[in-house]
N, C-alpha and C positions, 0 to 999 in steps of 0.2 A: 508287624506280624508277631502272633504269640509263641512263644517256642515252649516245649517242653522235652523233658530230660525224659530217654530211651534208655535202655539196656540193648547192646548189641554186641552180638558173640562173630567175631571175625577170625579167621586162619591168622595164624602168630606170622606167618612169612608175608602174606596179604599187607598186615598190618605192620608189621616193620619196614616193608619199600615202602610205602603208603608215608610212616613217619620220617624217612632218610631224605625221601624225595619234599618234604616238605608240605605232600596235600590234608587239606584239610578235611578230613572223614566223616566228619559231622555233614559238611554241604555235598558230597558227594555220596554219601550214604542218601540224604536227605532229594537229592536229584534221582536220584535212582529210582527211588521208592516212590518221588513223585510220577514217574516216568511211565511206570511199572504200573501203578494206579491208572493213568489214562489210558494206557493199553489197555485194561480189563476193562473199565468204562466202555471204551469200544468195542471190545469183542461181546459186552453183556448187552448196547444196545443193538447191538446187531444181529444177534440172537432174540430179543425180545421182537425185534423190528423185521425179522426174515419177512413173514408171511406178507407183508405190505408192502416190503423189499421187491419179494418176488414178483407179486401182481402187479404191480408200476411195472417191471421189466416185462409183464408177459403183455400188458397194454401196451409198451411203448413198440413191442417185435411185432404185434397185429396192425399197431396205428399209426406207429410213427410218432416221433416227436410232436407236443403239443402244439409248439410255436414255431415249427420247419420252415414253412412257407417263409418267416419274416429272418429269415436267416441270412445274414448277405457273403457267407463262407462256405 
């Protein structure tokens, strides 16, 4: 993986337990933000994706599940 160098501005208190306790701020900064990203990914296709959202649910409450019959639960 390629890393590159950030600027990030953190609370002095944050960041001093953060160095006492030993964690490493780069990979937790870096999880975070990964974290933070897939949540928006999701909330964007889901947003983009309602209207097809929707119509699948509003087919599935008139019709029923596609494959119900073959269902052994």
């Amino acid at each position: 993986m390629r890393r590159v160098k950030v600027n990030l501005t953190l609370d002095a208190d944050v960041a001093e337990t953060a160095r006492s306790l030993g964690l490493n701020m780069s990979r937790l900064a870096e999880a975070a933000i990964s974290e933070a990203a897939k949540v928006e990914r999701n909330r964007r296709w889901r947003e983009e994706n309602s209207a097809a959202i929707s119509a699948y649910a509003d087919e599935v409450a008139q019709e029923g599940l596609p494959l119900a019959r073959y269902r052994s639960f």
